[in-house]
C-alpha positions, 0 to 999 in steps of 0.5 A: 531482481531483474532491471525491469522487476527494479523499474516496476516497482520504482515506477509503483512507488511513485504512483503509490506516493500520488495517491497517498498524497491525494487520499490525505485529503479526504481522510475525514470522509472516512469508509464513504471515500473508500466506498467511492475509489473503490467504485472507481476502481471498479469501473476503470479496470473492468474491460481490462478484467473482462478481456482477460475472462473472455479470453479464456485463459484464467483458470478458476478453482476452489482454492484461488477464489478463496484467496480472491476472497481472503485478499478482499477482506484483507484490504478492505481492512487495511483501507478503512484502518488506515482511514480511520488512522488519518482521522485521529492521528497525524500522516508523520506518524501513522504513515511511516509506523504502517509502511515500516512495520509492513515490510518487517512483518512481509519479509518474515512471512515470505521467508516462513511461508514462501520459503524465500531466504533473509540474508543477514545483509537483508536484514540490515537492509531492512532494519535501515529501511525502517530507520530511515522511514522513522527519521524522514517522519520524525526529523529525528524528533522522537517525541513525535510519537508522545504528541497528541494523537501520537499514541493512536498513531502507533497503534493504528499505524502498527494494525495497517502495517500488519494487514500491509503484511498479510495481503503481500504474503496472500496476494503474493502467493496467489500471482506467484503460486497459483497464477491469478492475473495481477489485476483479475486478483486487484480487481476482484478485491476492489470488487468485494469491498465496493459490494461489502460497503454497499450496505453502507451508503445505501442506507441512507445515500443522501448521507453519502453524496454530502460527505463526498462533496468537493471530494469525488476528483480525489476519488477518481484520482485514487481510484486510478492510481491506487490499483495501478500502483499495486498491480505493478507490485504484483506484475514484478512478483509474478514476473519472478522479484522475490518477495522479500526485496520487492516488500522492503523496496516498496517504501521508496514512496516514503522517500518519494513522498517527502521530495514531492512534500519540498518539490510541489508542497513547498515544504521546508526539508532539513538535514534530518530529513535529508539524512533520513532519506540517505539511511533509507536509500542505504537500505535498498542497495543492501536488499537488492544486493542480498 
């Protein structure tokens, strides 16, 4: 991986742990806040994606349109779970199980579909990234998982972290083999799920706009930052990172997350923690030198 691959997905990690901190925030609006970021998204990004229509240089066939679509439908999964998640469940627990799970299940994609090889120092690697992510969550207290809603937790957390795992495989091999534009490829995604929750909120838009009330900051917010975050991700791997580094990689947010939590939160940071984010830090020196 090349040192500007490195920063790009650096630099998507932290802008990936901003807007999970604002998205939290609004977990209780549900599908109606994914709705409203989308619509931002949308409109935000549009004369980006026209510009590059306009130029002429995309070339649309069959087959892209419909991992376009594939991709939507992917994410518009994984945005309303992990909704849904939040709503019954702790952050601690449903965050650290989908981002852990996620990048166990992309690598095994990447090296079966993509044909992109899994050291055994990656695999350590991995299995490091996914401990430390367990540790920082839990401070080491395993009964985390057995607290009220900790069930839930794990299951709905383990359902994100396989759609986190589908749509890095698809959009991966949508940038990396068939040449889709990074942010056409977000774009349309964001589209499709804007026109799938459409239905929605038109059914009764008075509904809607109470339910976001005192929530449509947090929307522009994530609108924002959350497709700006992933098309770095893409930006990398079309660029040429492997797949199977910039997944795991990705999860420096956790990280990032738990010293925004002490930096801007305030939060109390105990050797657990501390210890957590070391075991996680080992682990992608062990992948980037796979």
């Amino acid at each position: 991986m090349t040192l500007a691959s490195l920063l790009l997905v650096i630099l998507a990690s932290l802008i990936h742990a901003s807007w999970n901190l604002l998205a939290k925030r609004a977990a209780a609006v549900g599908p109606m806040f994914v709705f409203a970021y989308n619509l931002v998204a949308c409109v935000t990004y549009a004369p980006w994606v026209l510009h590059l229509l306009a130029d002429g240089t995309i070339g649309w066939t069959w087959l892209g349109g419909a991992f376009v679509l594939l991709s939507g439908l992917i994410h518009l999964a994984y945005s309303l779970c992990l909704q849904r998640g939040y709503q019954v469940a702790d952050l601690s627990v449903v965050y650290p199980v989908a981002r852990g799970t996620g990048p166990m299940l992309s690598a095994m994609g990447a090296a079966l579909l993509l044909g992109e090889p899994l050291t055994g120092l990656g695999l350590g690697g991995l299995a490091l990234i996914v401990i430390g992510i367990g540790v920082i969550a839990t401070r080491g207290d395993l009964s985390a998982f057995r607290r009220p809603g900790g069930k839930a937790g794990i299951g709905w957390g383990t359902a994100t972290g396989g759609l986190i795992a589908s749509y890095t495989v698809v959009d991966a091999y949508a940038v990396k083999t068939l040449g889709i534009a990074p942010v056409v490829l977000d774009w349309f995604s964001n589209l499709l799920r804007f026109l799938l929750l459409l239905p929605l909120v038109a059914a009764n838009p008075r509904r809607a706009l109470d339910r976001m009330r005192g929530h449509w900051w947090i929307a522009v917010g994530v609108g924002l930052l959350s497709p700006l975050s992933y098309i770095l991700i893409l930006i990398a791997l079309e660029t040429g990172a492997p797949l199977t580094l910039v997944a795991p990689m990705r999860e420096m947010s956790m990280m990032v997350g738990a010293l925004m939590g002490m930096l801007i939160l305030k939060e109390t940071v105990g050797p657990w923690r501390l210890m957590g984010c070391g075991v996680l830090i080992t682990g992608v020196v062990l992948l980037s030198a796979a």
